[in-house]
MDAnalysis code that builds the backbone (N, CA, C; Angstrom):
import MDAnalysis as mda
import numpy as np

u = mda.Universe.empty(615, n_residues=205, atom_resindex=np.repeat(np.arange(205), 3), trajectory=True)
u.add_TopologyAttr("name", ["N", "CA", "C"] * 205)
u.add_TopologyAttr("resid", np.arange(1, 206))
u.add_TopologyAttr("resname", ["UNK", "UNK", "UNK", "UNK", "UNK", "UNK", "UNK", "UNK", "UNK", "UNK", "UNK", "UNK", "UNK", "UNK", "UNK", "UNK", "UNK", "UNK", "UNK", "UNK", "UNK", "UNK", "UNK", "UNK", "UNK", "UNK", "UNK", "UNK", "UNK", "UNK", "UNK", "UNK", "UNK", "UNK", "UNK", "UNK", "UNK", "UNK", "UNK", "UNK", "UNK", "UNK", "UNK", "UNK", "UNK", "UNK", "UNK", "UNK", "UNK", "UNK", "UNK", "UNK", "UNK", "UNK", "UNK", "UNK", "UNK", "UNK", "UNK", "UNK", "UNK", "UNK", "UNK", "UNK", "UNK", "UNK", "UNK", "UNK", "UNK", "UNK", "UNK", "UNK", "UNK", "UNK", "UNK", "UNK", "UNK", "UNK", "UNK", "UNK", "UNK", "UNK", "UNK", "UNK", "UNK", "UNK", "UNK", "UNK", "UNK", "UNK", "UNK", "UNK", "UNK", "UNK", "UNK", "UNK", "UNK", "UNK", "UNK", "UNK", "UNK", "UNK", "UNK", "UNK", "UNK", "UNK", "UNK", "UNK", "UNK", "UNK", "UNK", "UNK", "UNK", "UNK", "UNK", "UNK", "UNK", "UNK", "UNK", "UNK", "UNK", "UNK", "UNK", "UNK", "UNK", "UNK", "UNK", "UNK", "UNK", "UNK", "UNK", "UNK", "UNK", "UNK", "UNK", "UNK", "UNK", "UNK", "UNK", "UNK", "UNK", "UNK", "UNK", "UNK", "UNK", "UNK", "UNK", "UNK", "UNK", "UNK", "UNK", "UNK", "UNK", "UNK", "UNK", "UNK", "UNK", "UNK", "UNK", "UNK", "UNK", "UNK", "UNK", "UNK", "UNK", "UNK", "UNK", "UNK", "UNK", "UNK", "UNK", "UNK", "UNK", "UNK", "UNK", "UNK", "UNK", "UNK", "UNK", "UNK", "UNK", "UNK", "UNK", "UNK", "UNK", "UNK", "UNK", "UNK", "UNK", "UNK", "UNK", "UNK", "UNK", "UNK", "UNK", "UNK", "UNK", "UNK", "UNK", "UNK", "UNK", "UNK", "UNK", "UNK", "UNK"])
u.atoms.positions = np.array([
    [-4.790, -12.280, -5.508],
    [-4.256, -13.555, -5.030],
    [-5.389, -14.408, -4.471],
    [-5.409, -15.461, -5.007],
    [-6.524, -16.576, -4.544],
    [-5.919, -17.054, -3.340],
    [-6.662, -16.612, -1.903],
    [-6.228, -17.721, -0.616],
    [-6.655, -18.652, -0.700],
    [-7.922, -19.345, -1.428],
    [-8.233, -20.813, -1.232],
    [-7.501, -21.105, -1.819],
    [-7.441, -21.303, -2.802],
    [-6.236, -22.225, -3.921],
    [-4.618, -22.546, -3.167],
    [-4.212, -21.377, -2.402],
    [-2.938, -21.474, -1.129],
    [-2.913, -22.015, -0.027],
    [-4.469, -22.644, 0.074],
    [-4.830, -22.796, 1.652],
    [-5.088, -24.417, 1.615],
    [-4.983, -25.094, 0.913],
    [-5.944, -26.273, 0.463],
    [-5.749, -27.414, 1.855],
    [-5.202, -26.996, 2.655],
    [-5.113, -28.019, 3.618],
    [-4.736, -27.375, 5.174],
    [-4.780, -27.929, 6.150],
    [-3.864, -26.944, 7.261],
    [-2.724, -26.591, 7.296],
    [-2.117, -27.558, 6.712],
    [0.034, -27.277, 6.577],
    [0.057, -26.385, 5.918],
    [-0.720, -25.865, 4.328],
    [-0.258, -24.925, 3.410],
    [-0.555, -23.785, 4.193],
    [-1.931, -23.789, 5.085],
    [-1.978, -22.120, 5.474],
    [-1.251, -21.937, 6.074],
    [-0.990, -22.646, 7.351],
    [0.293, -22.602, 8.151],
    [1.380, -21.480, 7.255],
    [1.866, -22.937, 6.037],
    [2.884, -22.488, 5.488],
    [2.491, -20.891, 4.957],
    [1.819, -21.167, 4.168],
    [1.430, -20.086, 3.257],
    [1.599, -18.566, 4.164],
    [0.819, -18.668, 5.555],
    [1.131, -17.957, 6.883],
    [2.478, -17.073, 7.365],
    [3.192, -18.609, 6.552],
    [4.492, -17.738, 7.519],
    [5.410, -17.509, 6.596],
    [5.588, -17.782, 4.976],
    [6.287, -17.596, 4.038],
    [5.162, -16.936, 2.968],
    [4.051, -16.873, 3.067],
    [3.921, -16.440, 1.591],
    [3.369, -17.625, 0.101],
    [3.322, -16.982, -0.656],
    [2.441, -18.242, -1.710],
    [3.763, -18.887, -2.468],
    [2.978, -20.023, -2.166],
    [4.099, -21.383, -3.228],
    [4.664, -20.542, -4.073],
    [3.917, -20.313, -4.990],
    [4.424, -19.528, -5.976],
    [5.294, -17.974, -6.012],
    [5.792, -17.503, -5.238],
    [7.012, -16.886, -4.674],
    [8.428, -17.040, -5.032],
    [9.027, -17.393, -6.366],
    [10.170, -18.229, -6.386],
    [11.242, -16.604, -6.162],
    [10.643, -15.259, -6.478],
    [11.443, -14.164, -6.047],
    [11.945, -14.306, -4.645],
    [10.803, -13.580, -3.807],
    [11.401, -14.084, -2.572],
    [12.234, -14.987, -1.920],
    [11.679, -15.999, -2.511],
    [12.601, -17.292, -1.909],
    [13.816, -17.194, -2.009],
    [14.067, -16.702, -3.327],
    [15.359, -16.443, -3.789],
    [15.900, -15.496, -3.069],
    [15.115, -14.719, -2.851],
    [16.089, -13.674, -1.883],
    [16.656, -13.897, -0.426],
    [15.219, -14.859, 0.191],
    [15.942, -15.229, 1.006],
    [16.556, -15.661, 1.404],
    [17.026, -16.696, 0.228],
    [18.400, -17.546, -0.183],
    [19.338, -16.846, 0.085],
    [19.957, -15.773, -0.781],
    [20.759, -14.949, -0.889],
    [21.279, -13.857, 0.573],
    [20.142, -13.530, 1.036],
    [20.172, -13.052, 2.520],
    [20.799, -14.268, 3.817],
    [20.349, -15.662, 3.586],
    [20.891, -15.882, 4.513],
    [22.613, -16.892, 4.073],
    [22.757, -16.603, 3.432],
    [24.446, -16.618, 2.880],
    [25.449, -15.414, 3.027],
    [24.308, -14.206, 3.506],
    [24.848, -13.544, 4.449],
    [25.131, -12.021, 3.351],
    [24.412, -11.461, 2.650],
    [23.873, -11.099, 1.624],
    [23.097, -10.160, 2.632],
    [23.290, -8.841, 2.507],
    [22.518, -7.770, 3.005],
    [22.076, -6.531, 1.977],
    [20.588, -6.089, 2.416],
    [19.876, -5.271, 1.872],
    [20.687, -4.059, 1.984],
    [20.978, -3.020, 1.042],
    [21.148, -1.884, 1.361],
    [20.736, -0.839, 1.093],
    [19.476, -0.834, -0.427],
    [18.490, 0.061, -0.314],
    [17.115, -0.647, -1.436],
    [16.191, -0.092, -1.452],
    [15.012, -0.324, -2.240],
    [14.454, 0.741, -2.526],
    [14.204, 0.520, -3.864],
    [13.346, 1.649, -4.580],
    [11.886, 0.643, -5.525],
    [11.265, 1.845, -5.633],
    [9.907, 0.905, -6.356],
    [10.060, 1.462, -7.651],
    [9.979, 0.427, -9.152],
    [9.549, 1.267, -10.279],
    [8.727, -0.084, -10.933],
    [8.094, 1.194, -11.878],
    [6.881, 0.705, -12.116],
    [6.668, 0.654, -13.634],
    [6.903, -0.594, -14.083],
    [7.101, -1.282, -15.416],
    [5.608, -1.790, -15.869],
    [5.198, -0.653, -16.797],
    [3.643, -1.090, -16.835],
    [2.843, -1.108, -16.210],
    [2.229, -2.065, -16.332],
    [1.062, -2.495, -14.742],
    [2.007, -3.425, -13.884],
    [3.062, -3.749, -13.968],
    [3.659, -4.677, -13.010],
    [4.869, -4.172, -12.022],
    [4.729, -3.300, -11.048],
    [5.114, -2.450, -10.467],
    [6.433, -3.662, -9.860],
    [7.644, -3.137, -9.661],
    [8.193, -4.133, -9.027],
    [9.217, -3.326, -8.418],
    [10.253, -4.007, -7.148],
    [11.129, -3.615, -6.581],
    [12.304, -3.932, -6.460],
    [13.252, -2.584, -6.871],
    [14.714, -3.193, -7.654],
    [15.395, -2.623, -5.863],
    [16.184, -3.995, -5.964],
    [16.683, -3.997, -4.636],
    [18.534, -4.080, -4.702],
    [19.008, -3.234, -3.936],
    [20.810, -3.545, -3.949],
    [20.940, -4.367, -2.765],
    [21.783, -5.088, -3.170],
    [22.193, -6.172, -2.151],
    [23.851, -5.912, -1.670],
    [24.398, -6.331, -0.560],
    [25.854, -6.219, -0.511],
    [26.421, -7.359, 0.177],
    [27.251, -8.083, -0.379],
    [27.875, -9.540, -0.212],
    [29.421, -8.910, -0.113],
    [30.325, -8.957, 1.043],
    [31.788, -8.603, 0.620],
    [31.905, -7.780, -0.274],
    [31.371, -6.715, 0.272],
    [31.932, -5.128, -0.527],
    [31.595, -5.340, -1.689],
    [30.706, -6.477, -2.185],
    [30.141, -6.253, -3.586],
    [29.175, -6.207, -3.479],
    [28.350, -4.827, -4.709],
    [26.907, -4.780, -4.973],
    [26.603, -5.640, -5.879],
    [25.139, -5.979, -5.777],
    [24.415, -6.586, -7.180],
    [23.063, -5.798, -6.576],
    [22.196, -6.403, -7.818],
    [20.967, -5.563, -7.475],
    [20.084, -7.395, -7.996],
    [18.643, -7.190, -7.328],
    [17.592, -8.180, -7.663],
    [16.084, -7.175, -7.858],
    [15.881, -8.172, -8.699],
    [14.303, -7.247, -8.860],
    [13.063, -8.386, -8.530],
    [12.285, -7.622, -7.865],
    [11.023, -8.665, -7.127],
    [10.042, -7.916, -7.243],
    [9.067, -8.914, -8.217],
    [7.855, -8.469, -8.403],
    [6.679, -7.692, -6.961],
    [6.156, -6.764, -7.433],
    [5.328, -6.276, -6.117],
    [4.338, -7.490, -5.801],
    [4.228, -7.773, -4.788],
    [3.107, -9.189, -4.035],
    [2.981, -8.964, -2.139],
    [1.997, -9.213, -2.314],
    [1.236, -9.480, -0.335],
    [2.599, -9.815, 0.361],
    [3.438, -11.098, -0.448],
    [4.518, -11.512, 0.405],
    [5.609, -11.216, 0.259],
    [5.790, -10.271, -0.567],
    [7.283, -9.474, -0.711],
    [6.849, -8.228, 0.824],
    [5.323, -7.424, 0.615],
    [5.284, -6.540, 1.618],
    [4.966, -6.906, 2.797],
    [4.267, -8.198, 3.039],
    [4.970, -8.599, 4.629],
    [6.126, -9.264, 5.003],
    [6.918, -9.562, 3.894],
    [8.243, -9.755, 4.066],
    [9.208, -8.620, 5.245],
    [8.640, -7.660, 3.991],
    [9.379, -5.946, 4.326],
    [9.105, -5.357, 5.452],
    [7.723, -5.724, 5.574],
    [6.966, -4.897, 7.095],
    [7.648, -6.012, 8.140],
    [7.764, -7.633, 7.846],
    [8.225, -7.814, 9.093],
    [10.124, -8.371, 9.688],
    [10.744, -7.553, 8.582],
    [11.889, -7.038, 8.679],
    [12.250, -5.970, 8.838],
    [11.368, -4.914, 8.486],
    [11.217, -3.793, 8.727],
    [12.639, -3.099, 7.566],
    [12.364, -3.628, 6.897],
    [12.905, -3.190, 5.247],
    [12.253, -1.700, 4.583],
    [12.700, -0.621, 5.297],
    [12.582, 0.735, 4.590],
    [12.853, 0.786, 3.086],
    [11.870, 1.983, 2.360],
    [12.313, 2.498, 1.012],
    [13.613, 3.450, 0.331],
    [13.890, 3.307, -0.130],
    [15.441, 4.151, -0.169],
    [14.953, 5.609, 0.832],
    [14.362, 6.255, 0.093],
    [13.712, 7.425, 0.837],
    [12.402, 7.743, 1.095],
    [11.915, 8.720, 1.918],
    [10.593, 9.002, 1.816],
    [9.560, 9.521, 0.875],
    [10.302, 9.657, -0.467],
    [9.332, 9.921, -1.323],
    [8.726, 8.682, -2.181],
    [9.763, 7.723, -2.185],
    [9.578, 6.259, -2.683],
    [8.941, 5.325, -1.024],
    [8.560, 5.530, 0.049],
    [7.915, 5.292, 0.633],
    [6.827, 5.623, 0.529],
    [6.565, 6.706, -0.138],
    [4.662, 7.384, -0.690],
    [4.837, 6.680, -1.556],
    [5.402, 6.671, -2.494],
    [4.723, 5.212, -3.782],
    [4.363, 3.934, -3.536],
    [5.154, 3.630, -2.645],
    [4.644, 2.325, -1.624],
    [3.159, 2.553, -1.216],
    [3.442, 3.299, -0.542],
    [1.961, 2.903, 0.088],
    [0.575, 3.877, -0.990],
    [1.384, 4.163, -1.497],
    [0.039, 5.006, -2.981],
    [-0.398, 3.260, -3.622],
    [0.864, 2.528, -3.967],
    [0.283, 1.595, -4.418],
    [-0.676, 0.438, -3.224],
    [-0.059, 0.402, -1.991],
    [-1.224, -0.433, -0.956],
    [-1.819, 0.038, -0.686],
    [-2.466, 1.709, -0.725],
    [-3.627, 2.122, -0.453],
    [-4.237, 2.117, -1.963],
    [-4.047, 1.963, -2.978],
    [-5.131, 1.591, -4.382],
    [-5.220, 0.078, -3.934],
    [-4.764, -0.783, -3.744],
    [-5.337, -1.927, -3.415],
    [-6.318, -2.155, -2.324],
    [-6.287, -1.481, -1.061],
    [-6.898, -1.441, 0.206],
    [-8.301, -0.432, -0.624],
    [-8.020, 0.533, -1.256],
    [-9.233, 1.308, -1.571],
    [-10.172, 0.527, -2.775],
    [-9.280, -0.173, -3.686],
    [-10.059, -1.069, -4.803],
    [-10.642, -2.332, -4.293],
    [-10.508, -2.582, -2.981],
    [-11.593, -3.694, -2.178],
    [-12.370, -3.259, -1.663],
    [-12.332, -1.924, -0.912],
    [-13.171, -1.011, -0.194],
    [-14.506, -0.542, -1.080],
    [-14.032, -0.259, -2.591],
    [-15.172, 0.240, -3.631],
    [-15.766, -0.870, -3.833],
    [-14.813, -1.902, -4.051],
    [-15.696, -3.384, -4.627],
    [-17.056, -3.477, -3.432],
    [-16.571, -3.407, -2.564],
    [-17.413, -3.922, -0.767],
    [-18.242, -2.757, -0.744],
    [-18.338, -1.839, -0.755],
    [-19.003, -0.525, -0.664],
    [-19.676, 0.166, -2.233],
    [-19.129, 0.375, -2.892],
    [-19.628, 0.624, -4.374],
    [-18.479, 2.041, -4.563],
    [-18.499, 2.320, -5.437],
    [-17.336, 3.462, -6.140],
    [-18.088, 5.111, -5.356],
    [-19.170, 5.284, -5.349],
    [-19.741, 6.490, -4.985],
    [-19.653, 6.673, -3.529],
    [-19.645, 5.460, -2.946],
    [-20.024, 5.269, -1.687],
    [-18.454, 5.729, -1.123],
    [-17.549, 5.205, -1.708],
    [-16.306, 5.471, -1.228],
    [-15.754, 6.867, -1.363],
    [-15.774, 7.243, -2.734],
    [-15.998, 8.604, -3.114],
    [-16.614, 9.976, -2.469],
    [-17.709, 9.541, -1.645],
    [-18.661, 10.370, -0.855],
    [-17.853, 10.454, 0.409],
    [-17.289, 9.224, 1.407],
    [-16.660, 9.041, 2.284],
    [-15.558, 9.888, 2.203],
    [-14.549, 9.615, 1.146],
    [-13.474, 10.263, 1.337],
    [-13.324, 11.893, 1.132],
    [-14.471, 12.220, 0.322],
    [-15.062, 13.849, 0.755],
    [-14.749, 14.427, 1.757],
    [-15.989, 13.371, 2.364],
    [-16.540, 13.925, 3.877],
    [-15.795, 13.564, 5.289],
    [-15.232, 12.495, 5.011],
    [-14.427, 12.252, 5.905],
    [-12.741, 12.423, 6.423],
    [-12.404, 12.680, 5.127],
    [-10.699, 12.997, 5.226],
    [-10.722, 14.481, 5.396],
    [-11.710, 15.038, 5.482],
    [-11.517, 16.612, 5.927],
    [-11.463, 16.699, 6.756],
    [-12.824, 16.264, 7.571],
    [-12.737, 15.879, 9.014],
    [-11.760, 15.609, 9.429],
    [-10.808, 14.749, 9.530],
    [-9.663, 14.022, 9.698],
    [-8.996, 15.266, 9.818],
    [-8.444, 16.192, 8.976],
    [-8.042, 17.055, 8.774],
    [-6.471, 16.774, 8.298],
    [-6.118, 15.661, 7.671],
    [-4.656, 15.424, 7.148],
    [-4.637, 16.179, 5.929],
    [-3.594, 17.258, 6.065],
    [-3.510, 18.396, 5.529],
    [-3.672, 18.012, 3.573],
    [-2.585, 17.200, 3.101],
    [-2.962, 17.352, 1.803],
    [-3.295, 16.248, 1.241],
    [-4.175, 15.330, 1.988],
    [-5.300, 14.042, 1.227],
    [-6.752, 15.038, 1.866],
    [-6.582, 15.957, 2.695],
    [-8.401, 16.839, 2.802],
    [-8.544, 17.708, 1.809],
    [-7.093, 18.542, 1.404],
    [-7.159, 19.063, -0.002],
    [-7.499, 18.496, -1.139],
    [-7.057, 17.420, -0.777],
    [-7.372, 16.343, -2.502],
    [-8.868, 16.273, -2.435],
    [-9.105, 15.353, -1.324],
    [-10.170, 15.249, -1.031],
    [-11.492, 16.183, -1.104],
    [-11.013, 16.999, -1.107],
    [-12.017, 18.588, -1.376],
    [-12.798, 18.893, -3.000],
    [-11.814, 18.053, -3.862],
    [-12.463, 18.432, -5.162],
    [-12.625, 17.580, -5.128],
    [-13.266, 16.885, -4.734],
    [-13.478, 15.395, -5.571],
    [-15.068, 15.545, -5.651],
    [-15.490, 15.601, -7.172],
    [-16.796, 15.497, -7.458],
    [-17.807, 13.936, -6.748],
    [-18.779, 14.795, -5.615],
    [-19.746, 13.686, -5.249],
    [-20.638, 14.109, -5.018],
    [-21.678, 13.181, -5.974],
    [-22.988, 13.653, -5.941],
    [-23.460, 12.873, -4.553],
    [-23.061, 12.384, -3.964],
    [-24.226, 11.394, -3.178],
    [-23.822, 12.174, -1.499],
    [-24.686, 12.392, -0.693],
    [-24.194, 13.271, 0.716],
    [-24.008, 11.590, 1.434],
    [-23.474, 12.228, 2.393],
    [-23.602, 11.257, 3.616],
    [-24.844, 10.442, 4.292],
    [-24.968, 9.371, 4.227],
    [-26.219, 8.435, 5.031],
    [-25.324, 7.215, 5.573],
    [-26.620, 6.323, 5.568],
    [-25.850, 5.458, 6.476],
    [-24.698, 4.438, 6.186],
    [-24.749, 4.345, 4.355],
    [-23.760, 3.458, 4.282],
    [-22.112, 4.088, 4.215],
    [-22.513, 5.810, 4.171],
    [-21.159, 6.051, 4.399],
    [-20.280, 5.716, 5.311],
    [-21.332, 6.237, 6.413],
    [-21.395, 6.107, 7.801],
    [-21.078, 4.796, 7.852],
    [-21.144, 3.767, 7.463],
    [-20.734, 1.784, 8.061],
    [-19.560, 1.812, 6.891],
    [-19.119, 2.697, 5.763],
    [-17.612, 2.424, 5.253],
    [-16.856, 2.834, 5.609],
    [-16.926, 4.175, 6.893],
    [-16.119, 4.549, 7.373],
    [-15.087, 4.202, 8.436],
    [-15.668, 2.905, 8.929],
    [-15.140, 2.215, 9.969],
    [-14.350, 1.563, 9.050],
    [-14.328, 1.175, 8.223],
    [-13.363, 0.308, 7.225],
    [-12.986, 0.986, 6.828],
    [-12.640, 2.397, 6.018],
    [-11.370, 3.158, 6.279],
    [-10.737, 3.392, 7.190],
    [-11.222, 3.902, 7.936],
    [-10.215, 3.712, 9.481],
    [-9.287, 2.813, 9.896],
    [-10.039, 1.507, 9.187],
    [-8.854, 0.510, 9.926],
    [-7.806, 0.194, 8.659],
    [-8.197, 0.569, 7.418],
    [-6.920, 0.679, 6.517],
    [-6.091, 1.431, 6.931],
    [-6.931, 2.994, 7.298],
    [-5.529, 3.932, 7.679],
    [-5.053, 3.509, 8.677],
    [-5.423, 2.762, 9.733],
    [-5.094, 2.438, 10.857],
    [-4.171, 1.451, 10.979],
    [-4.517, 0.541, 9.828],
    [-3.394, -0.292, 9.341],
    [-2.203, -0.416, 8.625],
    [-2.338, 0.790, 7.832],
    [-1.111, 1.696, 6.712],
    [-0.536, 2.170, 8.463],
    [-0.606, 3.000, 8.754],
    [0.057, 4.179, 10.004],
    [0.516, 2.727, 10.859],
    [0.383, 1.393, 11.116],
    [0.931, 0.808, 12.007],
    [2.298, 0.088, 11.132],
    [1.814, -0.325, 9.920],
    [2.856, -0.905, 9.527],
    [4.147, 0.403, 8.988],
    [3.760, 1.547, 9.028],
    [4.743, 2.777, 8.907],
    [5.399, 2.775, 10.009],
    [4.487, 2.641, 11.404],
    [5.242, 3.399, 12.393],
    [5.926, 2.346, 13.495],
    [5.192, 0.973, 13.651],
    [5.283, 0.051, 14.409],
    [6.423, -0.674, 13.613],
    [6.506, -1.589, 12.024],
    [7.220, -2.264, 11.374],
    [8.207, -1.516, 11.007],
    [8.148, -0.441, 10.273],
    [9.330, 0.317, 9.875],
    [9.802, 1.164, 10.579],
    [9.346, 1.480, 11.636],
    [9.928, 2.228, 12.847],
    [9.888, 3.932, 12.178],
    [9.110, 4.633, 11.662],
    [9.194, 5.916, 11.374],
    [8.490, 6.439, 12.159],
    [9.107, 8.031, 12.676],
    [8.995, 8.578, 13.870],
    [7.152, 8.870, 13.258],
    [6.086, 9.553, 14.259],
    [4.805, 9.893, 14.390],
    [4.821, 10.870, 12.940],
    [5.789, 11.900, 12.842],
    [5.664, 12.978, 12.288],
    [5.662, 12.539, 10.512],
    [7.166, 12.059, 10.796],
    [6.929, 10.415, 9.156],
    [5.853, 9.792, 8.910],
    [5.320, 9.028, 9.533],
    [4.382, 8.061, 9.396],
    [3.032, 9.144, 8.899],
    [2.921, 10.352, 9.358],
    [1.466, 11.139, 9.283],
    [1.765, 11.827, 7.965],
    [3.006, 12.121, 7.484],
    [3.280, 12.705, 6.354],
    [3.393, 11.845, 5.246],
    [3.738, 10.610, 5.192],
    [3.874, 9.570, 3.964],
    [2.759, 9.164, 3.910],
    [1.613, 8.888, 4.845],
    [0.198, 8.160, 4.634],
    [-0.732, 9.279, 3.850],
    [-0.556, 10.363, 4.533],
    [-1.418, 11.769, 4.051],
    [-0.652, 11.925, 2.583],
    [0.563, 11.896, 2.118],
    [0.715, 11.886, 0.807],
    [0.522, 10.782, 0.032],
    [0.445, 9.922, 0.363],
    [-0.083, 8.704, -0.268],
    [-1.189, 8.832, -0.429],
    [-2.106, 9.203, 0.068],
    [-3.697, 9.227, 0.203],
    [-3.966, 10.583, -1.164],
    [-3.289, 11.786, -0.938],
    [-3.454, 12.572, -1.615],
    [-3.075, 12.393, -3.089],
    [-2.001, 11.816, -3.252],
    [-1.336, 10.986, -4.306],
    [-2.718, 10.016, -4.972],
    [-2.941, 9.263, -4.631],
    [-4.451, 8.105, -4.927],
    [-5.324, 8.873, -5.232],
    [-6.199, 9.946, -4.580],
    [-7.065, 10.501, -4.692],
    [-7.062, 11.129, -5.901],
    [-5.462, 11.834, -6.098],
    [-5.404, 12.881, -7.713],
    [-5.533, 11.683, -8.488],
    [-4.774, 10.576, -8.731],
    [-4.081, 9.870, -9.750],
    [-5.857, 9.560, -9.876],
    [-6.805, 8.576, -9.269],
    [-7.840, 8.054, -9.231],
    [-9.055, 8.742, -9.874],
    [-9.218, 10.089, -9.168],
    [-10.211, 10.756, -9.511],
    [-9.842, 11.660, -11.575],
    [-9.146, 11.749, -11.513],
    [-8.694, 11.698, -12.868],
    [-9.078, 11.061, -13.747],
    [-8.731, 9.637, -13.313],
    [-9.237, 8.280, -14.000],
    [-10.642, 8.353, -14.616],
    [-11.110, 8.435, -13.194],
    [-12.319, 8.040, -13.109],
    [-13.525, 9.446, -13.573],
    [-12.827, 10.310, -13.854],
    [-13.670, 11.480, -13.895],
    [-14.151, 12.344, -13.054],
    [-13.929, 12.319, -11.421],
    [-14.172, 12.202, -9.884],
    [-13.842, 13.594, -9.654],
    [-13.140, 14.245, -10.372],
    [-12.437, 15.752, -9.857],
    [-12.911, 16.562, -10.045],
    [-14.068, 17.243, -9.274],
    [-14.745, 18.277, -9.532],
    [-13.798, 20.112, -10.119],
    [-12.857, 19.550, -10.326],
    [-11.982, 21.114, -10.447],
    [-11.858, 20.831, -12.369],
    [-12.450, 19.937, -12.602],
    [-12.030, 19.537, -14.070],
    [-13.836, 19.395, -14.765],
    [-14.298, 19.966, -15.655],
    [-15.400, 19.604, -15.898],
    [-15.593, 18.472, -17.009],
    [-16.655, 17.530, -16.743],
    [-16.861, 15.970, -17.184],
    [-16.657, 15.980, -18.780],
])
């Protein structure tokens, strides 16, 4: 998402701020529908190609319908600041499997692919979150720890730090939730990724 192109003046960021990009006509729509008095009653994520989106039931006078809304920045701070849960907790790890590949595919861009790779080695063990340190364990890296690991690690931190607030603060899931959906999300990314990419030292190149 381009913020300059959304921002072009003070009113749009404003706007843009507190609704989301012009270009939003899902949302909008929904929030149309919500305030005619139109309530959420569950969400699930599926994932149509590369265009992951979220099929939502709605309930108007004992009638269902369902809407589908493309995945975007402003559908998920929509959610985080309604505090709009996933049907269940296993479709809450796909959630955030998919905002932690976005949070981690800026992190590689900003840092480089090895650099991140090396980090999440060395550092999610440490951490000790039981099955993203497992993942984390095979992951083929040639490069040890120096200093730029050391300065990306503060910027993981505040992703996880920022995933675990909008789990536990926005959606209200107890400590024990919030440490179990982030750690499977993470572990989730790490398999799906290192696969990709060739990264899994348990698989030879």
């Amino acid at each position: 998402m381009d913020h300059l192109e959304m921002t072009r003046d003070w009113n749009s960021l404003i706007r843009y701020a507190l609704e989301g990009a012009e270009g939003e006509p899902f949302l909008r729509s929904l929030k149309a529908r919500l305030r005619t008095g139109s309530q959420v009653v569950s969400v699930r994520l599926e994932n149509v190609g590369e265009k992951p989106e979220y099929v939502l039931f709605l309930s108007l006078h004992k009638q269902l319908s369902e809407m589908r809304v493309p995945h975007s920045e402003a559908f998920t701070s929509w959610s985080f600041d309604t505090g709009t849960r996933m049907t269940d907790e296993q479709q809450e790890q796909a959630r955030f499997v998919l905002l932690l590949g976005e949070h981690l595919a800026a992190l590689a861009s900003d840092v480089g692919l090895d650099v991140l790779m090396s980090l999440l080695s060395n550092h999610l063990p440490a951490l000790g979150a039981p099955r993203s340190s497992e993942a984390a364990r095979r992951l083929r890296s040639a490069r040890r720890a120096d200093s730029a690991v050391q300065r990306a690690t503060e910027k993981l931190d505040c992703v996880l730090v920022g995933l675990a607030r909008a789990l536990g603060r926005s959606l209200k899931y107890d400590e024990a939730t919030t440490g179990r959906v982030l750690d499977g999300a993470l572990a989730d990314w790490i398999s799906q990724s290192s696969r990709t990419l060739g990264l899994d030292a348990s698989h030879p190149l």
